[in-house]
N, C-alpha and C positions, 0 to 999 in steps of 0.2 A: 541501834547499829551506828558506829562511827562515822563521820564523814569521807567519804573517800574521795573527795573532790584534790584534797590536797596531794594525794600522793599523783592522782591523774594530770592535775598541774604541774607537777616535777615531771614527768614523762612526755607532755606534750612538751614541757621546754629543752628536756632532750635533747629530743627527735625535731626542734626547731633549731638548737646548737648543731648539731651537726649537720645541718642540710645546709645552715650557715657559712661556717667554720669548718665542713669537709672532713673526710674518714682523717684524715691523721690527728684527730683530735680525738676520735672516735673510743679509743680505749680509755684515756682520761673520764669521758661524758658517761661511759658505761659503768665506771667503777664510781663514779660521783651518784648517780643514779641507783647502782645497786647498793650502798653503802646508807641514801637513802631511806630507800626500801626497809632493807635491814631494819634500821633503827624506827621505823613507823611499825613495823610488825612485833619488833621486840616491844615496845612499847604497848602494844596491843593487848599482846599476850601476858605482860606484866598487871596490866589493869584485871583482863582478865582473871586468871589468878589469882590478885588480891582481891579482887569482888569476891570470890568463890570461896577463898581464906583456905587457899591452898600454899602449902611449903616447896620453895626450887629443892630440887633434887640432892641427894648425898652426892659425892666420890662414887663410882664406880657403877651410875645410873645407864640405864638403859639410853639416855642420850647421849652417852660421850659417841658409842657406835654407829648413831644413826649421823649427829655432827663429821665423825671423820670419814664415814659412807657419805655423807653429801661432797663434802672437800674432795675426795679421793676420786667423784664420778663429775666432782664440778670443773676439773681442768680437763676431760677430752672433750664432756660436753659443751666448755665453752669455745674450742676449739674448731668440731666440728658445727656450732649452730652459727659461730662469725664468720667461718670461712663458707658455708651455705648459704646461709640467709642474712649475715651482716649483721649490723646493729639492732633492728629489731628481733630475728632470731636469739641474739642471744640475751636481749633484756626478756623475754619470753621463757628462754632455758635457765635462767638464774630464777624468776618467778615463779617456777614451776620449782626449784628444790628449794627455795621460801616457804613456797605454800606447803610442800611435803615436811618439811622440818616444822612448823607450825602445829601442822595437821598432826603430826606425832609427840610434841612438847604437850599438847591440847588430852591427848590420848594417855599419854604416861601420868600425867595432875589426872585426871579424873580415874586413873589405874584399869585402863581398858588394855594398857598396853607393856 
C-alpha cells in the first residue's frame, strides 16, 4: 500500500497556510492543494494500471461521462461546502469526487463498469 504520509503532509500544510495567511488566501491554498491531490491519485492509479497491464480507455469511454458529472456537480458543490463549512468542507468535497472518480477509473480497467 502506498505511503500516504505525503499527501497528509500537504494538507496539514494547508490548513497551517491558511490559519497563517487567513481566508483571502484561502482559494489559492485549496486549488494548490487540490491540484496536489489530483496529481498523487493520478499517479496512483497509473502504477496501478500498469502493474495490472491494463490499457487507458478509447474516445468515447465510459469516463468521459463520469469526468464531466464530476466537473458539472464539482462547481455547486464547491460552492455550497466553502460557503458551509470553509476550507475544510471543501478540501473534503473535492476528496470525495477524487475518490469517486478513482473508484470508477478503477471499475471501468478491471470492466466492472
Amino acid at each position: 500500500m502506498p505511503d500516504k504520509r505525503p499527501i497528509r503532509d500537504d494538507l496539514q500544510a494547508t490548513l497551517d497556510a491558511r490559519r497563517d495567511l487567513g481566508p483571502e488566501y484561502e482559494t489559492e491554498l485549496v486549488e494548490s492543494f487540490v491540484e496536489r491531490l489530483d496529481e498523487t491519485i493520478a499517479a496512483r492509479v497509473r502504477a496501478e494500471l500498469h502493474h495490472r497491464g491494463a490499457t487507458p480507455q478509447k474516445k468515447g469511454s465510459p469516463m468521459i461521462a463520469i469526468t464531466l458529472g464530476s466537473l458539472g456537480i464539482g462547481v455547486p458543490l464547491t460552492a455550497i461546502a466553502a460557503g458551509t463549512a470553509g476550507l475544510v468542507g471543501l478540501m473534503i468535497a473535492w476528496l470525495a469526487i477524487v475518490v469517486i472518480n478513482v473508484a470508477a477509473a478503477v471499475a471501468v480497467h478491471r470492466g466492472w463498469g
